[in-house]
N, CA, C and O of each residue as an XYZ file, in Angstrom:
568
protein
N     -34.925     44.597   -115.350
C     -34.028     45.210   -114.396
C     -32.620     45.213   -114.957
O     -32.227     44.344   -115.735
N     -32.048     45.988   -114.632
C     -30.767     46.364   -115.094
C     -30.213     45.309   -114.565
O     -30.787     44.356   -114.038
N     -28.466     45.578   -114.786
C     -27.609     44.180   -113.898
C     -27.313     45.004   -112.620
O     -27.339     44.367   -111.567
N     -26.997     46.507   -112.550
C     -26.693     47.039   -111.651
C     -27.703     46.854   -110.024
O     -27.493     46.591   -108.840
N     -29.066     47.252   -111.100
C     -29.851     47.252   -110.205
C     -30.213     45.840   -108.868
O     -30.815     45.850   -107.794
N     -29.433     44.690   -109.708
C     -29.674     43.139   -109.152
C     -28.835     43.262   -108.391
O     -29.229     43.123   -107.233
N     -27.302     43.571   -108.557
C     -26.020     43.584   -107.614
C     -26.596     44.405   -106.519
O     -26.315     43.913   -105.427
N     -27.366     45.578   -106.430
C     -27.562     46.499   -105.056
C     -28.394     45.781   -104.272
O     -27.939     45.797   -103.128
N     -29.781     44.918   -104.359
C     -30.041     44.121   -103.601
C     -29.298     43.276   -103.341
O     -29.428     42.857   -102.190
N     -28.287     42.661   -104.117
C     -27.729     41.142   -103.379
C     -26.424     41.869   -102.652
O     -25.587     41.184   -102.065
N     -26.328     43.220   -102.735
C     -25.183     43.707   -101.864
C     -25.890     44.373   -100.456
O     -25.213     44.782    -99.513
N     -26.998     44.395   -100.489
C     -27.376     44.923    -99.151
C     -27.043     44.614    -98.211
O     -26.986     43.385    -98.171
N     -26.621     45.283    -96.912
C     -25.820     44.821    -96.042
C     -27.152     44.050    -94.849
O     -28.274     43.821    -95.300
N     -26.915     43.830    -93.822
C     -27.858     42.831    -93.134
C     -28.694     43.964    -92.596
O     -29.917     44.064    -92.697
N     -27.871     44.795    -92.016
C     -28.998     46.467    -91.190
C     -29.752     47.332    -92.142
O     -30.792     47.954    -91.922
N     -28.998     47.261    -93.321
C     -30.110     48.101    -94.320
C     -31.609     46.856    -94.846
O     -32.689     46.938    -95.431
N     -31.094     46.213    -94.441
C     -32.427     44.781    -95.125
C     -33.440     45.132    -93.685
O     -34.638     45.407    -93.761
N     -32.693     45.053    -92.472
C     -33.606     45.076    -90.969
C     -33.897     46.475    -91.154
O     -35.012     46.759    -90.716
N     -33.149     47.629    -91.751
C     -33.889     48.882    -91.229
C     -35.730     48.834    -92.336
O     -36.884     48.977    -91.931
N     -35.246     48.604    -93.591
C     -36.294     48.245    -94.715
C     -37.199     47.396    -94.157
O     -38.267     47.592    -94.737
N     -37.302     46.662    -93.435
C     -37.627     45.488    -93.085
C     -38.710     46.480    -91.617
O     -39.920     46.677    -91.732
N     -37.978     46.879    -90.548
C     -38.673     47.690    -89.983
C     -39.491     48.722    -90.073
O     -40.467     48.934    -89.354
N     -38.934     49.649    -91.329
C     -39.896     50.354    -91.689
C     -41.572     50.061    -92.263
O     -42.647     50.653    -92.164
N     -41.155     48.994    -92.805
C     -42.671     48.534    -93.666
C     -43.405     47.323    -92.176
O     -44.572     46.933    -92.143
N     -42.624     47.075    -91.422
C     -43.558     46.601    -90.744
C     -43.855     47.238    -89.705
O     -44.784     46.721    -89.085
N     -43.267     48.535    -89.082
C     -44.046     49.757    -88.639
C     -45.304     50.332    -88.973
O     -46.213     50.718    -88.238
N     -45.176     50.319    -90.448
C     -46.233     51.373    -91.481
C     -47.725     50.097    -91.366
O     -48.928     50.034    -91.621
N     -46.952     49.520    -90.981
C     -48.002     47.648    -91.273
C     -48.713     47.952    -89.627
O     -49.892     47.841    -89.292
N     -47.726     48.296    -88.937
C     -48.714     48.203    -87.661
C     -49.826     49.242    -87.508
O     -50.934     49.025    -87.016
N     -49.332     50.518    -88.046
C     -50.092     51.720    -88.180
C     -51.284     51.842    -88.772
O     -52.094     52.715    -88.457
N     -51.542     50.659    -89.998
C     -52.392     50.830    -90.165
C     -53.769     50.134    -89.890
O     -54.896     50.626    -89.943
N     -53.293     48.577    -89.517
C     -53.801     47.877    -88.452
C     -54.465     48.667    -87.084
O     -55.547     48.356    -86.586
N     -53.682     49.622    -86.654
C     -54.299     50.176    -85.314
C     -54.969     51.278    -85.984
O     -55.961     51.669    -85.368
N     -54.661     52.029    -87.309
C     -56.024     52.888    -87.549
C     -57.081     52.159    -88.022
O     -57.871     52.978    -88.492
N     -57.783     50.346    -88.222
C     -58.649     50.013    -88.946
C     -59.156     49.315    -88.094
O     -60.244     48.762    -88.254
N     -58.369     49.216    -86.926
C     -59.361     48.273    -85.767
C     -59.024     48.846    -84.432
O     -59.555     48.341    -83.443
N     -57.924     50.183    -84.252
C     -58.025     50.939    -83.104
C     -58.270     50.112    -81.818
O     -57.672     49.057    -81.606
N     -59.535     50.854    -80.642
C     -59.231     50.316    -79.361
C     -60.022     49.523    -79.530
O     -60.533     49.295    -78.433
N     -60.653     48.670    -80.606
C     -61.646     47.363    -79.978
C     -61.251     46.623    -78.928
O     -60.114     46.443    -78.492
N     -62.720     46.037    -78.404
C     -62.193     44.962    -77.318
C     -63.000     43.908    -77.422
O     -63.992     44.070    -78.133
N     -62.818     42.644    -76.795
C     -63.849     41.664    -76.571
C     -64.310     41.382    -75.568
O     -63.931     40.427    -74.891
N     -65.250     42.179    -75.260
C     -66.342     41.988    -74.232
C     -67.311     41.288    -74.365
O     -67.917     41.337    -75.435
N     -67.722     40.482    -73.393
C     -69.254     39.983    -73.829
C     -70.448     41.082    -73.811
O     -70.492     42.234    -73.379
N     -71.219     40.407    -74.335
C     -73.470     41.377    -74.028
C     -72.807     41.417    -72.019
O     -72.687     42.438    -71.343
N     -72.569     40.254    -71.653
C     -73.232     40.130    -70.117
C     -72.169     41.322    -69.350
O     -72.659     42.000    -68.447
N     -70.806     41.528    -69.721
C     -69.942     42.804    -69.291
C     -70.613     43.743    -69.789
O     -71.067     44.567    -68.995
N     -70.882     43.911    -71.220
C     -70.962     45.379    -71.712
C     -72.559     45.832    -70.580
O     -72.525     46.850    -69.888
N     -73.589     45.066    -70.588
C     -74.202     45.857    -69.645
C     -73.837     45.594    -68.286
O     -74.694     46.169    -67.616
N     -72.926     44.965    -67.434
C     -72.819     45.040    -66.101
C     -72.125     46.892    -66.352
O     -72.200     47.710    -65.435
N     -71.705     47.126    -67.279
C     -70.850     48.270    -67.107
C     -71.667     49.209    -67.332
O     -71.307     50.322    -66.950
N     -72.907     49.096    -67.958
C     -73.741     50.460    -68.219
C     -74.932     50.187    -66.609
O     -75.581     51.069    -66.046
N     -74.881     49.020    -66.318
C     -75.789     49.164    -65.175
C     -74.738     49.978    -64.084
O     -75.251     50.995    -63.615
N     -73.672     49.751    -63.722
C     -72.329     50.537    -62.977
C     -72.442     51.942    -63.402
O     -72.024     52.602    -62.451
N     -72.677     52.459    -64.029
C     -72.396     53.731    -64.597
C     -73.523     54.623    -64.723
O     -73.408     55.770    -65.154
N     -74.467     54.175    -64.400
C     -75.531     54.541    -64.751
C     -75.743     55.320    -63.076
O     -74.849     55.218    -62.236
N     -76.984     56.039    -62.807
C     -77.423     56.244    -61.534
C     -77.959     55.551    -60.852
O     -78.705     54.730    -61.387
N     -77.826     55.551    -59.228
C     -78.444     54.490    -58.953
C     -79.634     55.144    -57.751
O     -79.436     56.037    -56.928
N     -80.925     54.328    -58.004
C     -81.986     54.927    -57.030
C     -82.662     53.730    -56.341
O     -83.318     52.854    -56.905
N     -82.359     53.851    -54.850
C     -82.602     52.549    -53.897
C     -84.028     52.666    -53.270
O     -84.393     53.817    -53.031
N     -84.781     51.776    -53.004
C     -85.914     51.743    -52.477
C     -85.685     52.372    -50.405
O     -84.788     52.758    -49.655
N     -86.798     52.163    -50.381
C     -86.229     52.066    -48.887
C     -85.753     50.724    -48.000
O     -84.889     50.462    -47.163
N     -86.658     50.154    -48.574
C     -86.285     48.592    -48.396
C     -84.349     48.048    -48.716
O     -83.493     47.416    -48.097
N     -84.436     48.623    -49.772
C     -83.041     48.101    -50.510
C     -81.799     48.867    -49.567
O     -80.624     48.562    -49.363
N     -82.541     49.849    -49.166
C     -81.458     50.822    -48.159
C     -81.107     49.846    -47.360
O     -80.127     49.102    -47.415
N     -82.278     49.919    -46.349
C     -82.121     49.118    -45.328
C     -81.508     47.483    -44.984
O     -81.310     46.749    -44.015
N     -81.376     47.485    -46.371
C     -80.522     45.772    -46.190
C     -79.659     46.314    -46.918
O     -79.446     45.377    -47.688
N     -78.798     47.374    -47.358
C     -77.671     47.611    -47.488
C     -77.019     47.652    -46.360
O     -75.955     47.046    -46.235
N     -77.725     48.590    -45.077
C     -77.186     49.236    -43.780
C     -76.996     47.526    -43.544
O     -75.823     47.152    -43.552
N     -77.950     46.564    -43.355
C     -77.467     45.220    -42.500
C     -76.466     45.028    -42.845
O     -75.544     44.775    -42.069
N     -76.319     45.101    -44.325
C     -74.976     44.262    -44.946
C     -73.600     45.157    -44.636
O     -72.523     44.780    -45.098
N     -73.677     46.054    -44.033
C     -72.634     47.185    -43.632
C     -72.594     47.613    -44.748
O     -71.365     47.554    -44.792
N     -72.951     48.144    -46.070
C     -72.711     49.048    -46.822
C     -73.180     49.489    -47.551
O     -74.405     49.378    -47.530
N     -72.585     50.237    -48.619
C     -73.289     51.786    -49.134
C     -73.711     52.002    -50.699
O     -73.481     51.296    -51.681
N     -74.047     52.594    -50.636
C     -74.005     53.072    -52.672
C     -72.641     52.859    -53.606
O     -72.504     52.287    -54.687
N     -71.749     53.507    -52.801
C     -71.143     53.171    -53.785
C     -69.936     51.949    -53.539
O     -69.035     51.782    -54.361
N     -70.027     51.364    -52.644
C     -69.497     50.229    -52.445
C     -70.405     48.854    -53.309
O     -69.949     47.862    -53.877
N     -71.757     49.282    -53.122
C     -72.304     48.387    -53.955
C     -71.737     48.182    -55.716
O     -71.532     47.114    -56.293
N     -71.535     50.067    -56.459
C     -71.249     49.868    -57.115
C     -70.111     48.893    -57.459
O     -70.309     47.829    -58.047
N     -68.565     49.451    -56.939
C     -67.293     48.819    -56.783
C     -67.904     47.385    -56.585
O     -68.286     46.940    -57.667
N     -68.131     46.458    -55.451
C     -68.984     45.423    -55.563
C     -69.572     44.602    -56.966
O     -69.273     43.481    -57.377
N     -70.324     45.402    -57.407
C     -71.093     44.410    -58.844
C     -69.896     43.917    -60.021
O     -70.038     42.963    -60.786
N     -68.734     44.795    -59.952
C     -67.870     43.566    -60.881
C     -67.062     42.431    -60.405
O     -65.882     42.105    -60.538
N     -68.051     41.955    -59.828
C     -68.117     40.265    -59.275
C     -69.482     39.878    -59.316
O     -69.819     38.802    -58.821
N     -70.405     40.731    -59.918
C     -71.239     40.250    -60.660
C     -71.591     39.656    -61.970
O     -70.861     39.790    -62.952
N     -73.062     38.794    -61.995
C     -73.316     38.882    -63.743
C     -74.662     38.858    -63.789
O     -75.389     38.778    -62.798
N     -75.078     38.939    -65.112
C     -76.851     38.908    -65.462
C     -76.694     37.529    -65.399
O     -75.759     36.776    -65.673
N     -77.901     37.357    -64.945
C     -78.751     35.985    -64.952
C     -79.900     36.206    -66.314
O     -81.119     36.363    -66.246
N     -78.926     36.147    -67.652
C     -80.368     36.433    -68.600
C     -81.885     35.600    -68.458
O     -82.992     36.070    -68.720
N     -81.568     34.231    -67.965
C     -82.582     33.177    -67.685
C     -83.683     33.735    -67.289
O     -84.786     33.827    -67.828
N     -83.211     34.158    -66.130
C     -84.241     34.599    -64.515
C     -84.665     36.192    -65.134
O     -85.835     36.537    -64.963
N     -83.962     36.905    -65.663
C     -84.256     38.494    -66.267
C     -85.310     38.710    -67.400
O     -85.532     38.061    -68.423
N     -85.748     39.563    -67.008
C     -86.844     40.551    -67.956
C     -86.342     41.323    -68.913
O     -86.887     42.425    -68.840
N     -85.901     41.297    -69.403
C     -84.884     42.685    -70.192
C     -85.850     42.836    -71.077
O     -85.861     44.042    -71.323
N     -86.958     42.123    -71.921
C     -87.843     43.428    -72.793
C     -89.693     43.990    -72.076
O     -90.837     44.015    -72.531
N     -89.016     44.354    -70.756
C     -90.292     44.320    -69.848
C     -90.313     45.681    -70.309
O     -89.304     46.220    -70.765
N     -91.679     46.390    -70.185
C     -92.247     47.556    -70.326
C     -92.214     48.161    -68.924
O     -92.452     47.332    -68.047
N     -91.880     49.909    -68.327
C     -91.352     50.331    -69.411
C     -89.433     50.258    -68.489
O     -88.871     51.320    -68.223
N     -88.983     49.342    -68.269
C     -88.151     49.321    -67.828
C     -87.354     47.706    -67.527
O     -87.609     46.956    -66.585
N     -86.540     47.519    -68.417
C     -85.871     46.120    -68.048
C     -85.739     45.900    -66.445
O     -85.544     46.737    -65.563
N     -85.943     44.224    -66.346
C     -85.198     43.853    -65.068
C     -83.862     42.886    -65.575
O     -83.692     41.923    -66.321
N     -83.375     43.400    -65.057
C     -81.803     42.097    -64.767
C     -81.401     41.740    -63.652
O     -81.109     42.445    -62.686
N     -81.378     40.542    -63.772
C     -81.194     39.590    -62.067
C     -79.410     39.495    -62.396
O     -78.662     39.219    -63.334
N     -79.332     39.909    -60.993
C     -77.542     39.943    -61.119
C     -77.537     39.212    -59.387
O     -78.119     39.341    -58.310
N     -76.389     38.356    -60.077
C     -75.694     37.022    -59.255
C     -74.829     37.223    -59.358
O     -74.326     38.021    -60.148
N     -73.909     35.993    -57.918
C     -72.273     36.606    -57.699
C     -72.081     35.329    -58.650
O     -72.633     34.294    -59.024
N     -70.669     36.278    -58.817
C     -69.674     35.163    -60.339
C     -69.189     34.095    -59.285
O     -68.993     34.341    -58.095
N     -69.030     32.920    -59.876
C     -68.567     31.436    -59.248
C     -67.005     31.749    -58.396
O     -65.959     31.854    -59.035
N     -67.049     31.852    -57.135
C     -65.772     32.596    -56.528
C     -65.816     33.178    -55.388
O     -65.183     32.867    -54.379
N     -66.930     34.451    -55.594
C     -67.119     34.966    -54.903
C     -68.127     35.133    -53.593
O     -68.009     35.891    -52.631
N     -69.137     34.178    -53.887
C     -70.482     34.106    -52.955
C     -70.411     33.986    -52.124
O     -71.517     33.728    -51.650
N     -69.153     34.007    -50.943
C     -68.327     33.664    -49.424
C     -68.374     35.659    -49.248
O     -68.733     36.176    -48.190
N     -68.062     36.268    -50.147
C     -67.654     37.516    -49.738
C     -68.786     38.455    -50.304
O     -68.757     39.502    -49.656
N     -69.805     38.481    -51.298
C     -71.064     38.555    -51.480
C     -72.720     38.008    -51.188
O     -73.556     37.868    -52.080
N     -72.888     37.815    -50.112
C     -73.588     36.534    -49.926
C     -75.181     37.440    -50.237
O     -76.002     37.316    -49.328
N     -75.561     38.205    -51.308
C     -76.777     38.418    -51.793
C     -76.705     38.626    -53.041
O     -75.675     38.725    -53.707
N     -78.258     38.730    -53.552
C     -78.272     38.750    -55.467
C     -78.940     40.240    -55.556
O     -79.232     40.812    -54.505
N     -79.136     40.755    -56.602
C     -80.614     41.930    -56.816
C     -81.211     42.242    -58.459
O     -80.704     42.095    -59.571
N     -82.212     42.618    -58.096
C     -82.771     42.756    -58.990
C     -82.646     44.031    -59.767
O     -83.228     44.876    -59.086
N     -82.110     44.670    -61.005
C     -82.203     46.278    -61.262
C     -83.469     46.161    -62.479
O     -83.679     45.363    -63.392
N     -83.937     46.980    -62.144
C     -84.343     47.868    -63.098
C     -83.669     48.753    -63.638
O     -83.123     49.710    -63.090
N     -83.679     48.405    -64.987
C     -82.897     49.866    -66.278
C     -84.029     50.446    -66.562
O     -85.118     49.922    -66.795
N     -83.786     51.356    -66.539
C     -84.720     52.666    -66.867
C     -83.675     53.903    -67.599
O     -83.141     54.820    -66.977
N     -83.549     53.605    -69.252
C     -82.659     54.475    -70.061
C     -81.313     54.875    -68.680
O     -80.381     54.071    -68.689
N     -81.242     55.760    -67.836
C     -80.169     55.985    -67.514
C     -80.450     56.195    -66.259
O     -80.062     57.267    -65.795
N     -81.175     55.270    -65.383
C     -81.276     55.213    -63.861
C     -81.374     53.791    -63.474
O     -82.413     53.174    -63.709
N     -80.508     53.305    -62.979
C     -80.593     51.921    -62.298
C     -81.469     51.936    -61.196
O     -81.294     52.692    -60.241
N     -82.527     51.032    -61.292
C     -83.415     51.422    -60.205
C     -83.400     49.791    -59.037
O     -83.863     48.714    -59.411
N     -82.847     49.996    -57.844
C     -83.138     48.538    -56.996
C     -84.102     48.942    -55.855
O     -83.966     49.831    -55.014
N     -85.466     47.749    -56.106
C     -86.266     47.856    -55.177
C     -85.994     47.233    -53.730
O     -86.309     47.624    -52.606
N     -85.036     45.711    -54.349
C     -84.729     45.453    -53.081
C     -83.432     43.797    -53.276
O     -83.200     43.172    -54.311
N     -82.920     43.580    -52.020
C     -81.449     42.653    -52.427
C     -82.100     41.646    -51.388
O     -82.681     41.907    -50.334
N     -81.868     40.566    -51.912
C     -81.956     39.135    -51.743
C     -80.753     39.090    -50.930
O     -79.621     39.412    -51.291
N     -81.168     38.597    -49.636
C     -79.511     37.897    -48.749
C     -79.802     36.934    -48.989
O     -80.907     36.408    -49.124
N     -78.234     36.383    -49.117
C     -78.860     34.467    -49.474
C     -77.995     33.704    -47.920
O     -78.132     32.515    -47.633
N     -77.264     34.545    -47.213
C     -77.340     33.876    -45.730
C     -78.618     33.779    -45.190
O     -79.742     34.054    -45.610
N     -77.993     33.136    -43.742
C     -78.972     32.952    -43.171
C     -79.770     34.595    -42.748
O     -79.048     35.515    -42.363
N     -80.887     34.734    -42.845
C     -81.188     35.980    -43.296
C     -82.186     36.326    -41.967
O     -83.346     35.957    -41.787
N     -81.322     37.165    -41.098
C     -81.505     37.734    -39.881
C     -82.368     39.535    -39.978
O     -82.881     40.214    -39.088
N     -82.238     39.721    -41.062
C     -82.299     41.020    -41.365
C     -83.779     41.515    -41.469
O     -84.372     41.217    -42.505
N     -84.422     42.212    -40.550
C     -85.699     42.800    -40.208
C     -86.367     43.900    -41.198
O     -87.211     44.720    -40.836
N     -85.934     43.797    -42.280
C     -86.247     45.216    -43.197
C     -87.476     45.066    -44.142
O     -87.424     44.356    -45.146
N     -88.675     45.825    -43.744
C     -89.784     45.080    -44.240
C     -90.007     46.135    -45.853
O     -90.899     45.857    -46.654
């Protein structure tokens, strides 16, 4: 290096060091967010509560009818299940030709959810035959 060239770094003023300084750690963030973008960390037990949510849902008649006890509907159930989780324990998930997953309320909530259910996945139809009240269970729905 020249001598000139040594004096222009040690003469840099403090804002040209921060603008240099910003630029490369801009270009640093840019490329960080093009090599790992929107990842997230979800668990297995979210990533499918969210495809069972999203999916369609087809109720028995049974399952109707202890919705109506419980005062509500399709899609309140949906809104509802994220205060759910799989119970992998209790679940079937490589049952033929359609997984079961037992979904329970998350530790919190079981005062304002007081039943569990069972889905069937079926590629892209959530299928419930029928919901477990876990009150005292007054409900006539055969």
């Amino acid at each position: 290096m020249k001598e000139k060239d040594k004096t222009y770094i040690c003469d840099m003023k403090f804002l040209n060091r921060l603008k240099l300084y910003g630029i490369g750690f801009g270009i640093g963030l840019m490329i960080v967010y093009a090599m790992f973008g929107t990842r997230s960390c979800t668990t297995p037990n979210e990533m499918k509560m969210q495809e069972l949510v999203f999916q369609k849902f087809e109720l028995s008649p049974k399952a109707q009818c202890k919705l109506k006890y419980l005062k509500k509907n399709e899609l309140l159930l949906k809104i509802e299940l994220r205060h759910f989780e799989v119970n992998y324990d209790a679940s079937k998930v490589h049952q033929e030709p359609c997984g079961d997953y037992y979904l329970e309320v998350k530790k919190g909530f079981e005062n304002e959810h007081p039943y569990s259910l069972v889905v069937h996945d079926c590629d892209t139809i959530s299928k419930i035959d029928d919901i477990q009240i876990l009150s005292k269970n007054t409900c006539t729905c055969q």
